[in-house]
C-alpha positions in Angstrom: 113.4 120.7 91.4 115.8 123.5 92.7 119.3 123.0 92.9 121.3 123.8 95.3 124.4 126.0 94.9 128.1 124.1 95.6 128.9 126.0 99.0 132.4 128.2 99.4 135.4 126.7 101.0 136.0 129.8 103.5 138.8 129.9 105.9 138.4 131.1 109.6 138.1 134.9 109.1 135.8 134.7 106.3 133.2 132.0 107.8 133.5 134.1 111.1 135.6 133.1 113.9 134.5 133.7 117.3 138.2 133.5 118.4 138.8 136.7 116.7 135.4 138.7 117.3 134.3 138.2 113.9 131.3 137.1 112.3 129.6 136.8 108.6 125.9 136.9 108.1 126.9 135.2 104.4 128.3 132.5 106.1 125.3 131.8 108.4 123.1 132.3 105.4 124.9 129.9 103.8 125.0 127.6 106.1 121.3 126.9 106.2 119.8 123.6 104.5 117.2 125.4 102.0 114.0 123.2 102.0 113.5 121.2 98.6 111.2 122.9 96.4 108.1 121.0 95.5 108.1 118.8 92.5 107.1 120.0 89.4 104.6 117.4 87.8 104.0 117.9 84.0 100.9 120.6 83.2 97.0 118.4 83.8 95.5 118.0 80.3 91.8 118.9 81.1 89.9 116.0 79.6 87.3 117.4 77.1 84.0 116.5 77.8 81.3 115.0 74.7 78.0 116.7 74.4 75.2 114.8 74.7 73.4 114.0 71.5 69.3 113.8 71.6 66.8 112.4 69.3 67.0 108.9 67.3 67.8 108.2 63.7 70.8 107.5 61.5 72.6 110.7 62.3 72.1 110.0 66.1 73.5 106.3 65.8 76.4 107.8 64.3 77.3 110.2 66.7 77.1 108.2 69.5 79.7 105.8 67.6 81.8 108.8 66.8 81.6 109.7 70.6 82.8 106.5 72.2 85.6 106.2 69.8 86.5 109.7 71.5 86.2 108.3 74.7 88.5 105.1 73.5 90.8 107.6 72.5 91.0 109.5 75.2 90.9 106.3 77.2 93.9 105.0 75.7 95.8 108.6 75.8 95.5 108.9 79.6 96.9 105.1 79.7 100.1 106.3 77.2 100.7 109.4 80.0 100.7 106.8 83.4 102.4 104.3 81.6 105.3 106.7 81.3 105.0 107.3 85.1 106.3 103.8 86.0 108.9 102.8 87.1 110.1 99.6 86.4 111.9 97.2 88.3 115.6 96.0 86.9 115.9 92.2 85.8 117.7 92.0 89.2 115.2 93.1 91.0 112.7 91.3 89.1 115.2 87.8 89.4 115.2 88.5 93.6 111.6 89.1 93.7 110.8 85.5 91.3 113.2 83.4 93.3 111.5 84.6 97.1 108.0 83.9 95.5 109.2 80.5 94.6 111.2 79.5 97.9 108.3 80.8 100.2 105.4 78.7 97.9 107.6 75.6 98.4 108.2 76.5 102.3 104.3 76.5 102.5 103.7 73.7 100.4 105.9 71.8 102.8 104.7 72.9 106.1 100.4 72.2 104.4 101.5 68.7 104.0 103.1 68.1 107.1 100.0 69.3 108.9 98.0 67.8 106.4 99.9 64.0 107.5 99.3 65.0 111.0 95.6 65.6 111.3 95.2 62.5 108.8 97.1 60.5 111.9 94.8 62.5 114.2 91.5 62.0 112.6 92.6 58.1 112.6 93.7 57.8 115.7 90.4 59.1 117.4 87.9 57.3 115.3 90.3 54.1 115.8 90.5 53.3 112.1 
């Protein structure tokens, strides 16, 4: 990401003052916002690919074994590379998130058995039980 340099504390003269006539292409210049540069995402590993093995016999059972432990590898690698693109919530935010789960599951909990109580008295009421 690029930073951006601290702008120069200029008085009137300097940043251009249309009172006196002057003006300061530096000043314009540096008055404009530059846009952020795009973000720089670690280099792609290129995943290697595993040739494809013909024929049968011990050598070919092997290979094949030796080949999906590659893939298990490389599985596992790619899993190791997201999981350090995560970001985690804090035990706050985690705590917030817990105790809104819990309040709205009782709030529906309650409101299910108030209309369950009511249809009971409904259902009874019409077939006269």
């Amino acid at each position: 990401m690029r930073k951006l340099k601290p702008k120069k504390k200029t008085g009137p003269a300097e940043a251009g003052d249309p009172a006196r006539g002057r003006t300061s292409e530096k000043s314009e210049k540096e008055n404009k916002i530059l846009p952020a540069a795009p973000k720089e995402d670690k280099p792609v590993v290129k995943q290697k690919t595993l040739p494809e093995t013909g024929g049968e016999g011990l050598v070919s059972g092997w290979t094949r074994k030796f080949q999906f432990m590659d893939q298990v590898k490389l599985f596992l690698r790619d899993v190791k590379m997201e999981m350090k693109k995560v970001t985690w919530p804090t035990r706050k935010e985690t705590l917030a998130a817990t105790a809104m789960v819990i309040i709205l599951s009782v709030l529906v909990a309650f409101f299910l058995g108030i209309l369950d109580v009511a249809l009971a008295k409904l259902v009874s009421t019409v077939l006269g039980r």
